[in-house]
C-alpha positions, 0 to 999 in steps of 0.5 A, spaced: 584 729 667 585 736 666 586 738 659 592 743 658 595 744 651 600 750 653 606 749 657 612 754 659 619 750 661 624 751 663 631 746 660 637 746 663 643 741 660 648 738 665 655 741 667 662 737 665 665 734 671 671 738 673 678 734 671 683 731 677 689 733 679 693 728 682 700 724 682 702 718 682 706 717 689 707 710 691 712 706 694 718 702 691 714 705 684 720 709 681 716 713 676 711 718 679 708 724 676 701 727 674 695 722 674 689 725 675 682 724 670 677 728 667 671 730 668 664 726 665 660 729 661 654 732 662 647 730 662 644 731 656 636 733 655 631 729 651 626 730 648 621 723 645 614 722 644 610 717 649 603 713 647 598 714 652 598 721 654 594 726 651 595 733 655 601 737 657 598 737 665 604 735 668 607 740 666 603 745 670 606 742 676 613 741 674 617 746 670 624 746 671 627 740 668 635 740 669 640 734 667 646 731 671 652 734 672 658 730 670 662 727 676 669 729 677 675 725 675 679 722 680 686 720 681 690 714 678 687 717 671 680 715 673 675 719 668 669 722 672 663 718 670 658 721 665 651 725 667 644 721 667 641 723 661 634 727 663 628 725 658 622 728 659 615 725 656 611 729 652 605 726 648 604 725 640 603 732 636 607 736 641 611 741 638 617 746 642 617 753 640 622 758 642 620 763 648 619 770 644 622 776 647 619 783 647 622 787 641 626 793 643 623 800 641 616 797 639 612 799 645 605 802 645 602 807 648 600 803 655 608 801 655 606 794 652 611 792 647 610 788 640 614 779 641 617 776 636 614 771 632 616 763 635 620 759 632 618 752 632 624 748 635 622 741 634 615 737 633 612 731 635 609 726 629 611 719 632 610 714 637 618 713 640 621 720 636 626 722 640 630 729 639 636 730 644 635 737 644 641 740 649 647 737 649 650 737 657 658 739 657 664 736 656 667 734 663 674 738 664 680 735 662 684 732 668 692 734 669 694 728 666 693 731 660 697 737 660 703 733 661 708 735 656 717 734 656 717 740 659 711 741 663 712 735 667 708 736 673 702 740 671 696 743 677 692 746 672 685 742 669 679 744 667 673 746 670 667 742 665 664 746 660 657 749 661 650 746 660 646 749 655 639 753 658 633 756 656 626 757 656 621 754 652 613 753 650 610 746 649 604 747 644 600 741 643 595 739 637 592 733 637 593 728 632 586 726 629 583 723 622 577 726 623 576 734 625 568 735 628 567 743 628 560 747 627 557 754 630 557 752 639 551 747 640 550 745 634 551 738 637 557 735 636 559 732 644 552 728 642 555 726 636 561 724 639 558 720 644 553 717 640 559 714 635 564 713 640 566 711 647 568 718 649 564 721 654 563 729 652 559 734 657 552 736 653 548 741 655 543 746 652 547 752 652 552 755 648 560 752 650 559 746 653 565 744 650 571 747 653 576 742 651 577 738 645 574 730 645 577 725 641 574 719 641 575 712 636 569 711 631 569 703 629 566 703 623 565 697 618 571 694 622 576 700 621 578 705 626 579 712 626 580 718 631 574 723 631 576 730 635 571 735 637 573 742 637 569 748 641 564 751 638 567 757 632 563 763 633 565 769 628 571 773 629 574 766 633 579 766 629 582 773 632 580 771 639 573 772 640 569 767 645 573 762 645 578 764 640 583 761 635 587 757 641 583 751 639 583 751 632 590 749 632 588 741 634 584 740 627 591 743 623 593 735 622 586 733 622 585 729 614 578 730 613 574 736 616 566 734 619 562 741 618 556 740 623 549 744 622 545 745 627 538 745 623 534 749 628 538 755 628 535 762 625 539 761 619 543 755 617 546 758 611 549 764 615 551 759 620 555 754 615 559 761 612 561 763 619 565 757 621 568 756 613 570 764 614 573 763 621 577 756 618 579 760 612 582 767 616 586 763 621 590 760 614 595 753 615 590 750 610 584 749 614 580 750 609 583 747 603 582 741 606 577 734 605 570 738 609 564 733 610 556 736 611 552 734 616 544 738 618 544 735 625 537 735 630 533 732 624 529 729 630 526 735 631 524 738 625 520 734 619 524 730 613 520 735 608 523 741 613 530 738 614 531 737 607 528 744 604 534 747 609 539 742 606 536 744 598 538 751 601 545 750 603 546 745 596 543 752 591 546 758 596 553 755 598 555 750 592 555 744 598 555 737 592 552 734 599 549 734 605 547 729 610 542 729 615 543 726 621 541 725 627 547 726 633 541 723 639 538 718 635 543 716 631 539 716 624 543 718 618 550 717 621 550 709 618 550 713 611 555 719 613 560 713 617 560 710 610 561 717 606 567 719 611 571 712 609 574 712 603 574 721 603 579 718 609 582 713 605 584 718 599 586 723 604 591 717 607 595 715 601 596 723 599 599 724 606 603 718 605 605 719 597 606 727 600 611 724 606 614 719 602 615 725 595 620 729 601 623 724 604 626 723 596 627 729 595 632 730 600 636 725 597 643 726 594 649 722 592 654 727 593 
């Protein structure tokens, strides 16, 4: 399956049904008059969050979504009946942001204008949220309902009122416990495929990995979502290589794991590259929970892997470092084992954080 994070849609609302105009003539009936019923509502437009699904491809090939219009009313004060609500799919950690238009006046040189920022509309945490996010519009009243003692056979009715409409962007970011970032082929998709199920390309060349892996690392009979991110490289947080783009999946993630590559020219500068890029795209990436880990240590000597991790301890203040390696499995026992309870705390902050806002936002008035 292809792997798509970034989706433009367009989202349409139903129209209110048109109100009857009708009246009442039978025979051996003595009063007649108007009879005719409204219109149905429109479909509303709703947006819930499904298990199961982990990429925004479908929206690739269908990008206009439009709900059911309300039925007409019919005669014999018979209402139209209501549009058929459309719920569109989309998977957990989805966020809906508003389509930015250019700003006027603010075009450069080439006659390229400057966007607004986008507002976040809504956003996906949970399995089964629903947010109804365009309401369909009111079905039009019928001309029973102008009936008046002076107005006693009214034609007028109403139309139905108009849908709402508007484009969209959906942005995906993956849910995940553990982050895995580091400079590319620091070997992180062999990580991945050592500790999980996940079967994520690996090559000997720079950017094997093109789109983020997730994967479930069982570990003493507890469970956690482990994500691999495309390797940073500097200026990654202003679009270099691969970009900012994919750094946006690791946002939700608790705990951050900091791959080396050992045998690289100098692991002390390839550490500070990635830690700059987290800390220069913001959203409090480099404020969170961070893990080292000096990989390919089946390639150079213990005394040699343990000099460069000296190095990291002394020049970047790191209190630990593990060496592991992704290809044979050393050392990843003890970095599971010290990854558990750093999770665990970064669990129950998140819980007393959510449980905190949802206190506050109580009032008795």
């Amino acid at each position: 399956m292809h792997f798509l994070d970034q989706a433009k849609i367009f989202i349409k609302s139903g129209w209110g049904g048109p109100g009857a105009v009708s009246f009442r003539r039978e025979k051996y009936e003595e009063y007649g008059g108007p009879d005719g019923g409204n219109g149905g509502k429109g479909g509303d437009i709703i947006f819930e969050a499904v298990q199961g699904l982990n990429t925004l491809i479908d929206f690739r090939y269908t990008q206009h979504f439009k709900a059911q219009r309300g039925t007409p009313g019919m005669g014999k004060n018979r209402y139209g009946a209501g549009g058929k609500d459309l719920i569109i799919q989309v998977p957990v950690g989805t966020q809906i942001l508003s389509d930015p238009k250019p700003i006027e006046g603010s075009e450069d040189e080439d006659g390229i204008p400057d966007y607004e920022d986008q507002d976040i509309l809504a956003d996906f945490t949970e399995v089964g949220q629903r947010v109804t996010f365009l309401r369909g519009g009111d079905g039009g009243r019928g001309n029973m309902s102008y009936k008046t003692s002076t107005n006693r056979a009214p034609r007028q009715h109403g139309t139905g009122w108009p849908g709402q409409e508007m484009w969209v962007w959906l942005r995906l970011k993956l849910l995940a416990d553990v982050g895995l970032v580091g400079m590319p082929n620091a070997g992180k998709s062999t990580l991945i495929n050592q500790v999980t199920n996940t079967k994520a390309k690996v090559g000997a060349y720079a950017f094997t990995t093109t789109k983020p892996q997730l994967g479930v690392v069982l570990h003493k009979d507890r469970e956690f979502v482990l994500a691999d991110i495309p390797g940073l490289i500097a200026g990654a947080a202003e679009g270099v290589g691969i970009g900012d783009r994919f750094l946006g999946h690791i946002e939700r993630c608790r705990v951050l794991l900091h791959l080396i590559d050992a045998t690289v020219d100098d692991p002390v500068e390839a550490f500070q590259i990635v830690t700059d890029e987290l800390a220069a795209y913001g959203e409090g990436l480099d404020e969170k929970p961070q893990i080292v880990a000096l990989n390919k240590g089946d390639l150079l000597g213990p005394e040699l892997m343990e000099d460069i991790a000296e190095q990291l301890r002394d020049q970047v203040g790191v209190d630990d470092v593990f060496i592991i390696s992704g290809a044979t499995g050393d050392g990843l026992g003890k970095l599971l084992d010290a990854i558990l309870p750093i999770l665990g705390e970064a669990r129950a902050a998140a819980r007393q954080e959510a449980q905190d806002d949802e206190d506050g936002t109580w009032s008795p008035l």
